[in-house]
N, C-alpha and C positions, 0 to 999 in steps of 0.2 A: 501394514502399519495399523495400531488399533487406533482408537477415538480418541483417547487420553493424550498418546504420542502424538497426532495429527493435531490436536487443539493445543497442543505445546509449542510446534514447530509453527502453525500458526500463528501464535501469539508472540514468538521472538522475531520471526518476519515482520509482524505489527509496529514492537516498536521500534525494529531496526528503520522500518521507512519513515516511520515519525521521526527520526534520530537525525536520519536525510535529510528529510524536508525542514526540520531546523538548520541543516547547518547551510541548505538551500537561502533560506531564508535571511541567515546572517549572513551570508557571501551579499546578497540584496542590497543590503543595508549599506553597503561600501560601493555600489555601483554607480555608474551612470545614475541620469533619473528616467532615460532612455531603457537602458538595460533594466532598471527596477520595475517598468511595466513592464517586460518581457520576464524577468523574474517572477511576479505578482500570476502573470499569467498562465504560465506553467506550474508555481501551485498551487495556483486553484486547479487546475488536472489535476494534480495528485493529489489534491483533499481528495475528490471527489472518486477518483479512483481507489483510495486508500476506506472512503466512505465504504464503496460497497465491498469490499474486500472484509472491512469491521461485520457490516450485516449478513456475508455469509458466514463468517467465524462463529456469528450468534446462532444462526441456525444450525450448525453443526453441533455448537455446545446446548442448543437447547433440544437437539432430537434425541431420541433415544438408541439405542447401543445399536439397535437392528436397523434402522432408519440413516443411520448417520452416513454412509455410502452413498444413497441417494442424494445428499446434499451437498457432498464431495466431490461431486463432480464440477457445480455452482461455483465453489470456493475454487477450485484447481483453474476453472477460467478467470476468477477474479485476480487471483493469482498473477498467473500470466499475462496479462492486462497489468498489472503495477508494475508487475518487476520488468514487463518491456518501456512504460512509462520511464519508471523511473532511471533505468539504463538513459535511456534517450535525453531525459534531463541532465544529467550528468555531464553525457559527451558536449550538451550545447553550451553546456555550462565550464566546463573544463580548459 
């Protein structure tokens, strides 16, 4: 996969979790006030996971064509880091 494709695929995972974490968010909104800190709390994980998953997308899009492999590696753990997050939110949430 080249650089273009991967900073694509990237960036619809982006806002696909943002998309989550809103409708996270409105599920909250109708909870308990029990459950809405236990909601509150899990996403703030996923800002924060979704944080650094933003910052390596930047470095991939700001390195250069020959460079961007080594920072793919970075992103593919951030990666896997949300989307296990975010799986896990779901099931507790569901």
């Amino acid at each position: 996969m080249d650089k273009k494709t991967y900073q694509e695929k990237m960036q619809a995972q982006l806002d696909q979790w943002q998309a989550e974490m809103d409708k996270l968010k409105a599920q909250s909104r109708e909870a308990s006030a029990e459950m809405q800190t236990k909601y509150q709390e899990e996403i703030e994980t996923l800002r924060k996971k979704r944080d650094e998953m933003q910052a390596q997308y930047e470095k991939v899009q700001a390195s250069s064509v020959e460079a961007w492999e080594d920072f793919k590696k970075g992103a593919d753990q951030a990666w896997d880091n949300m989307a296990e997050a975010m799986k896990s939110a779901w099931n507790r949430f569901s």
